[in-house]
C-alpha positions as CSV (number, residue, x, y, z in Angstrom):
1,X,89.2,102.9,184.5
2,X,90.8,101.2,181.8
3,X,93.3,98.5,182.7
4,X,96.8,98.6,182.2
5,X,98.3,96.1,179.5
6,X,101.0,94.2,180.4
7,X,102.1,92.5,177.4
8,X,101.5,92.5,173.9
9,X,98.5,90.4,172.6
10,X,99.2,87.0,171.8
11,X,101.7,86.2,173.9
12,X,102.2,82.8,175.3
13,X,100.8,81.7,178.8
14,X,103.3,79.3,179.9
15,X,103.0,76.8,183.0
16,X,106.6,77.6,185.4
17,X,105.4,75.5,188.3
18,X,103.1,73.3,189.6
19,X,102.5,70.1,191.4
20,X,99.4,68.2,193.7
21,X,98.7,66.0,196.7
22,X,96.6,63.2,195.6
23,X,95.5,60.0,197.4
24,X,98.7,58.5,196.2
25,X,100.8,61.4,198.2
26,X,102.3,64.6,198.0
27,X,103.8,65.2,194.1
28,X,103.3,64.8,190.7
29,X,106.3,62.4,190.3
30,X,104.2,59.9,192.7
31,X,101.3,60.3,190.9
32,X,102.6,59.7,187.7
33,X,104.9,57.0,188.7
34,X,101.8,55.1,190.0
35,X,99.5,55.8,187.0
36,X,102.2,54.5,184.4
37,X,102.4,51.1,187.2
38,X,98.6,50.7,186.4
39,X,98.1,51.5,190.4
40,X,95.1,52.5,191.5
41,X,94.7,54.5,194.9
42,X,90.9,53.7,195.5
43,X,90.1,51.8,198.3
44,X,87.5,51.5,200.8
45,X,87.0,54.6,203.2
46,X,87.3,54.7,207.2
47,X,86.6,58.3,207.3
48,X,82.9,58.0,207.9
49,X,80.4,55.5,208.3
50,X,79.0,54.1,204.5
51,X,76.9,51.9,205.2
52,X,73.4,53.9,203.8
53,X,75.8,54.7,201.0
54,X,75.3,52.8,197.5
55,X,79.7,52.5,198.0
56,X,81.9,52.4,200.3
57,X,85.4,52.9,198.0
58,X,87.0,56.6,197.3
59,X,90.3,57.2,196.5
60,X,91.0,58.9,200.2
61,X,94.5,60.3,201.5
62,X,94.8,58.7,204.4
63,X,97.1,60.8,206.6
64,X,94.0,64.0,206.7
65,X,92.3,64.6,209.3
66,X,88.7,64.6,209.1
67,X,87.0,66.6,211.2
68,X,89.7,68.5,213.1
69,X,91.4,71.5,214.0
70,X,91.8,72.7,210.1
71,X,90.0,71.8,206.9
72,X,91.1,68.6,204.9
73,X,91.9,71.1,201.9
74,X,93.5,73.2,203.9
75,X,95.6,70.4,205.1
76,X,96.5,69.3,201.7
77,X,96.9,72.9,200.5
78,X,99.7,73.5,203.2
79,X,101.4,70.5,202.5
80,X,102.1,71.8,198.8
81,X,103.2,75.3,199.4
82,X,105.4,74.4,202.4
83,X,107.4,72.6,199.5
84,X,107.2,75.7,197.2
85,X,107.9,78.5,199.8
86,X,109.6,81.5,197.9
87,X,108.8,80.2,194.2
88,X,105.2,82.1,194.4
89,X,105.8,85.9,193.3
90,X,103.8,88.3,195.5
91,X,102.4,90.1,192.8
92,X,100.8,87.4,191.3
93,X,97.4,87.3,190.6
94,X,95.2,84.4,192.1
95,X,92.3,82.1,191.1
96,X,91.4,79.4,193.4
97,X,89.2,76.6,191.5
98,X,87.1,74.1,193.9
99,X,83.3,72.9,194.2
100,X,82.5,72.4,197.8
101,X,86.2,73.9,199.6
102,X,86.1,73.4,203.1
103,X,82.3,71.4,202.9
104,X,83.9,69.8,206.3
105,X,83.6,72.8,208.6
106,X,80.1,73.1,207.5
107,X,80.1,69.4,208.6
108,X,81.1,70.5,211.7
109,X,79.1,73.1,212.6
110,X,75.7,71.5,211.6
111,X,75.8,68.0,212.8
112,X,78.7,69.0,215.8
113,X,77.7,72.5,216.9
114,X,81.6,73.4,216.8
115,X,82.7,76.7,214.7
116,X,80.4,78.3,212.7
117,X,78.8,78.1,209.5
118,X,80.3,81.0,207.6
119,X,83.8,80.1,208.2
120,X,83.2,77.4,205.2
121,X,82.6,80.2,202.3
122,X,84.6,79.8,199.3
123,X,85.8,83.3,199.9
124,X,86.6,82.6,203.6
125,X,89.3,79.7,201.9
126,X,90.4,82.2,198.8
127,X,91.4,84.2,202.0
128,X,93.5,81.1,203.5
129,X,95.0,80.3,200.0
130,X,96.2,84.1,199.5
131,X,98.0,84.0,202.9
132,X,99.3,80.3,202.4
133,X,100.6,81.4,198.6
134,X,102.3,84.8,200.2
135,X,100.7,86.5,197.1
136,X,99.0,90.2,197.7
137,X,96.2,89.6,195.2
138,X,92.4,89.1,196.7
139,X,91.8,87.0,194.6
140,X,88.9,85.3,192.6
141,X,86.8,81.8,192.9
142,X,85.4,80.1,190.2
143,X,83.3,77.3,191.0
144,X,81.9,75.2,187.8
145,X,81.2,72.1,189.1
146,X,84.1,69.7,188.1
147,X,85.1,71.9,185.5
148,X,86.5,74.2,187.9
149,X,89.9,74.2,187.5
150,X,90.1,73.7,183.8
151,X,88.0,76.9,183.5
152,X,90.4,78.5,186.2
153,X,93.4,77.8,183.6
154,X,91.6,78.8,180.9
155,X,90.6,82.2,182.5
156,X,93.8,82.4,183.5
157,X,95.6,81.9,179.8
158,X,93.2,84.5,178.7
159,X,94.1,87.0,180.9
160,X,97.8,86.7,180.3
161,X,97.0,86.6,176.3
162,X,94.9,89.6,176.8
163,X,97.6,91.4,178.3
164,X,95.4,91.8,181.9
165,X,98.2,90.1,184.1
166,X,101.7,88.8,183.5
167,X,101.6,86.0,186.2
168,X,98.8,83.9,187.5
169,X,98.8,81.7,190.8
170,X,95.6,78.9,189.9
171,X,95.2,76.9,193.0
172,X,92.7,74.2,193.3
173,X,91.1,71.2,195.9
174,X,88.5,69.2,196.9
175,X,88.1,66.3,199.2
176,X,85.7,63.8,199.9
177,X,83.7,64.3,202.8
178,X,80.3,62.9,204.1
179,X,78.5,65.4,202.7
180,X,80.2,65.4,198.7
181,X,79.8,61.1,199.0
182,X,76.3,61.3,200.5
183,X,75.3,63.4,197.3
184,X,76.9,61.1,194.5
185,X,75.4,58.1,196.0
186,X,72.0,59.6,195.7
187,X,72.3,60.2,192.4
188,X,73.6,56.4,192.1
189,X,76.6,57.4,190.5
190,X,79.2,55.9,192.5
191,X,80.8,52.5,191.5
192,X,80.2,50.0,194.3
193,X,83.7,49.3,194.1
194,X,87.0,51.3,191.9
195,X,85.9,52.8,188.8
196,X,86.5,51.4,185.5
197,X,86.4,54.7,182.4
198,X,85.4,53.5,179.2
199,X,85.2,49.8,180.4
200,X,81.9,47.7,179.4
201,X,81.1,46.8,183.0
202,X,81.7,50.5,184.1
203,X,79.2,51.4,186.5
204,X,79.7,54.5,188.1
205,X,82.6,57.2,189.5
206,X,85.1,56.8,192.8
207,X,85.5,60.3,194.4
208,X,88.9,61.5,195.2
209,X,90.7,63.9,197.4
210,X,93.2,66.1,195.7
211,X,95.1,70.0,196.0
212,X,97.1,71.5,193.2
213,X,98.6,74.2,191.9
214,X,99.8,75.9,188.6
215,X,102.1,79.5,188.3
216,X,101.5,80.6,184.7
217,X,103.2,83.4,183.4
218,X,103.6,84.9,180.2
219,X,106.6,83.5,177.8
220,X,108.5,87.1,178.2
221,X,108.0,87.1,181.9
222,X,109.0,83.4,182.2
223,X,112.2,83.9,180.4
224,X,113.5,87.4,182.1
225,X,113.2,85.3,185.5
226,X,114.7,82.6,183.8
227,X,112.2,79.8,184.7
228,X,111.6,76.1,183.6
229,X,108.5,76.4,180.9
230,X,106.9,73.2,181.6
231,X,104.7,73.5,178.7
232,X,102.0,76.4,177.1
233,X,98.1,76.5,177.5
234,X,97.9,76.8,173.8
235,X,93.9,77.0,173.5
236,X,90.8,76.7,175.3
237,X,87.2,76.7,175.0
238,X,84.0,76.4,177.4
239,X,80.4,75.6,176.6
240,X,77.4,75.0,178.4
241,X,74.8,72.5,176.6
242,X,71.8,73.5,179.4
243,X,70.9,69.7,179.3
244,X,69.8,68.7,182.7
245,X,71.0,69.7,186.2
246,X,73.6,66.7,186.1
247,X,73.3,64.9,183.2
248,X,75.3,65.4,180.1
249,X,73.8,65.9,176.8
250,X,73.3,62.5,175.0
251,X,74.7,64.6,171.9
252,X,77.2,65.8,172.8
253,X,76.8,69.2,171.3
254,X,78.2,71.1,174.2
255,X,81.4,69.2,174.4
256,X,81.9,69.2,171.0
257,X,81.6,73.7,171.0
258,X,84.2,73.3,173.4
259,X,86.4,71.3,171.7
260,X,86.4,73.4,168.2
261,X,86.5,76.2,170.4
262,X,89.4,75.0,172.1
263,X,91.5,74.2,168.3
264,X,90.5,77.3,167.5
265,X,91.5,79.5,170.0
266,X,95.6,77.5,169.8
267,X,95.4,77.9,166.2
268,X,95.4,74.2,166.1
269,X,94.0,71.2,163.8
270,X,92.8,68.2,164.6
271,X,95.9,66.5,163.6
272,X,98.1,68.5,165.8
273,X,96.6,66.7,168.9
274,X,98.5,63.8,169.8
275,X,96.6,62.4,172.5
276,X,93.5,62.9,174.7
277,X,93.2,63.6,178.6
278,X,89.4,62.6,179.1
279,X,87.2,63.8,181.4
280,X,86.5,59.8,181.9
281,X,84.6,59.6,185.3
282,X,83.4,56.0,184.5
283,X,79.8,57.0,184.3
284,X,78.0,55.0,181.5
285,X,76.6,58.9,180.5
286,X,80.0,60.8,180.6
287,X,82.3,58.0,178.8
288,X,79.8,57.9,176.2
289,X,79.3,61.4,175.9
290,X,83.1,62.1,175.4
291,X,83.9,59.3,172.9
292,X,80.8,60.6,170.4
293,X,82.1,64.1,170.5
294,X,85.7,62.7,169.6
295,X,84.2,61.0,166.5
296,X,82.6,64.3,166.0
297,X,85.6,65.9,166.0
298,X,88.7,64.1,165.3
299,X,86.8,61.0,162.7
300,X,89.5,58.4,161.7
301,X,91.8,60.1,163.2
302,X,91.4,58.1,166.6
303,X,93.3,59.7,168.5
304,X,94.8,57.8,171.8
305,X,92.2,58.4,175.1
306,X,92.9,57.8,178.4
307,X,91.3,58.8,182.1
308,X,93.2,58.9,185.2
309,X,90.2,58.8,187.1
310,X,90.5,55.0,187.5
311,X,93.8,55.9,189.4
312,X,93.2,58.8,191.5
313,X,89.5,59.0,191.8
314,X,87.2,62.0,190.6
315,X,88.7,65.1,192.0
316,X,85.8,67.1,191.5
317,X,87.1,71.0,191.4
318,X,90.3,70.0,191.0
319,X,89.8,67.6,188.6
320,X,91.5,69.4,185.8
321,X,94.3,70.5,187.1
322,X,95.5,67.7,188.4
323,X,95.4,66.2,184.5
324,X,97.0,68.9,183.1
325,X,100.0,68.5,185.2
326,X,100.0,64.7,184.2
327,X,99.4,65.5,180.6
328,X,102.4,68.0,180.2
329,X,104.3,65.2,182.1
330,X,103.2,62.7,179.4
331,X,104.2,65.5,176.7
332,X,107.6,65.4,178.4
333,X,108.1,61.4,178.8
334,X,106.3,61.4,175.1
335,X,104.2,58.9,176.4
336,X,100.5,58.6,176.7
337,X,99.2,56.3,179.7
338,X,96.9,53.5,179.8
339,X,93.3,54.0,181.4
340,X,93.9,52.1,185.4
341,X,91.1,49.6,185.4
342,X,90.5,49.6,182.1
343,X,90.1,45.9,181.3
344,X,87.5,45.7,178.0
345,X,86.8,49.0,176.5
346,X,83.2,48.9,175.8
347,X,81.8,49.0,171.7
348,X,83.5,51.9,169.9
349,X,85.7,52.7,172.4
350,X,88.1,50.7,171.5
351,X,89.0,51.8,168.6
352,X,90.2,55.0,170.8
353,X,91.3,54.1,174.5
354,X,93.9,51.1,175.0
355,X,95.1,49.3,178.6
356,X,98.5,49.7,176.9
357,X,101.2,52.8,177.1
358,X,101.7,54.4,173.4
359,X,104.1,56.9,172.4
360,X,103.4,60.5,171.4
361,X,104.9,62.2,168.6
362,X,107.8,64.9,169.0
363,X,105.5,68.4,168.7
364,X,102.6,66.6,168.6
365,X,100.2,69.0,171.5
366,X,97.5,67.1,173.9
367,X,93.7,68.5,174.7
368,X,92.0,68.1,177.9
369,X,88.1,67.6,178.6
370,X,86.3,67.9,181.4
371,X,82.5,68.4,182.4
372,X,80.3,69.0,185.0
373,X,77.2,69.6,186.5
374,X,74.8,71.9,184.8
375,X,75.9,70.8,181.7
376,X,79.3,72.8,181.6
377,X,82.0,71.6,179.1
378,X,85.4,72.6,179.1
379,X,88.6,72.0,176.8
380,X,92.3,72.8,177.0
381,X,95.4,72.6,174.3
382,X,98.3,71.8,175.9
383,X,101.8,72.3,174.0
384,X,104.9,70.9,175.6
385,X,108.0,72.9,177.2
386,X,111.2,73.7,175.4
């Protein structure tokens, strides 16, 4: 059966709402107030024993509870749309963007013999989220490793361009658990202590819990119901460079496709982009990674870079979302952050990441990176609000 179109093609997918739970708290104003303070909300963590652990720091939220009657997600989750009751249309369509969900009932069930096993499916929780959201829509996962989200918006964008859907509910969420820390530390990629993006001494990523959400609607839609437009997913593009199961490429080929897919697709050039949201995990890999594919792309441009990873830890699945909120909120202030912990970029990177705030210019849009596991790349173009 063909589907029904909505819209015309081309129209705009606009962001109306949106907001997160991060270690720092519950909104995006907290968040943001702390990044632009240089805070960082990595610590060490109480919620499980470290000690066979190559770290014991994560930027936690300490008011979950780990192990309990409901998921740590799920807590976060609720938190978010208890604040945003009646703002979610039903009709809505939903993709929920996460890597492990509710990893911590699996915890449960294995090592304490309490619940069982299949109640921690991803489509168990896109279940929970479509109840918790009040939308009617079944729903759809993606899970691509800590690209999740960012692919979630982009598919989202698309189908509202495409004409699919007029409105689109993209909830995501991760949270750090035994399980998720036990894994990074056996690959040695946690930093012993906070991580540092781009710095010389960088050394590895912090893990982070974090929830989100973003209601995206098409421009028409947006404007009948006479809603805020925070700011337009202008472009996107996703790549896969099939290097290694979690190493990225050391050229940087896949990021780069992304990226020119991702100017292409907003009908953008290089000197449109007025700053840079990084992927940034403080890996010596990733950092390294990003930067060549900027030169690749952008040249002498040098466009401003900065990672909020050194702030809020690596949200994993819902990595991406949570930057895009902060990006459209630097859009907005029209000012671009400095990297938390940043303290010597290392070589070339400082000719493109500062520790200092620096102003964007008026129409100038941002792009967003993030990669993952398996080699996926993704890439967003984000134009500011009205």
């Amino acid at each position: 059966m063909e589907r029904r179109r909505i819209s015309a093609p081309g129209v705009k997918a606009v962001v109306v709402s949106c907001d997160m739970v991060t270690a720092f708290g519950r909104s995006s104003d907290v968040c943001w107030e702390n990044i632009l303070g240089g805070r960082s909300a990595i610590s060490r963590i109480a919620r499980f024993r470290t000690k066979a652990f190559v770290s014991d720091y994560s930027a936690a939220l300490d008011t979950l509870r780990y192990h309990g009657q409901e998921s740590m997600v799920m807590q976060m989750l609720r938190s978010l749309f208890e604040q945003s009751e009646g703002s979610v249309p039903r009709d809505a369509k939903l993709i929920l963007a996460t890597t492990k969900g509710e990893v911590d009932l699996l915890e449960q069930a294995i090592l304490e013999g309490r619940g069982d096993v299949s109640e921690s499916r991803p489509s168990v929780l896109l279940g929970k989220v479509a109840s918790l959201a009040g939308v009617d829509d079944a729903g759809m996962v993606i899970s691509a490793a800590c690209a999740s989200s960012s692919a979630a918006v982009a598919k989202a964008a698309a189908t509202i361009r495409c004409g699919h859907a007029d409105c689109v509910l993209v909830v995501a969420c991760d949270s750090v658990t035994e399980f998720v820390f036990s894994g990074f530390s056996s690959l040695m990629a946690l930093d012993k202590n906070a991580a540092m993006p781009f710095d010389k001494n960088r050394s590895g990523l912090s893990l982070g819990d974090a929830a989100a959400y973003a209601l995206i609607m098409s421009e028409a839609r947006a404007k009948k119901e006479d809603r805020e437009i925070i700011g337009e997913i202008a472009g996107w593009g996703l790549s896969d460079d099939a290097n290694h199961m979690t190493g990225p490429s050391r050229d940087s080929q896949g990021m780069i496709l992304a990226l020119q897919r991702a100017l292409k697709s907003a009908s953008a050039e290089a000197t449109d982009i007025g700053f840079i949201s990084a992927h940034g995990t403080g890996t010596v890999y990733n950092d390294a990674m990003e930067i060549r594919a900027f030169e690749a792309v952008f040249g002498e441009l040098k466009v401003p870079v900065y990672s909020i990873k050194g702030a809020v830890g690596h949200t994993m699945g819902a990595a991406g979302l949570i930057e895009m909120i902060i990006a459209f909120r630097a859009l907005k202030e029209r000012t671009v952050p400095s990297t938390v912990n940043l303290q010597e970029p290392d070589g070339d990177f400082r000719e493109w990441v500062s520790v200092r705030q620096c102003n964007v210019n008026a129409g100038q849009s941002a792009l967003l990176t993030n990669a993952g596991f398996s080699g996926i790349n993704a890439a967003l173009v984000l134009a500011g609000g009205a």
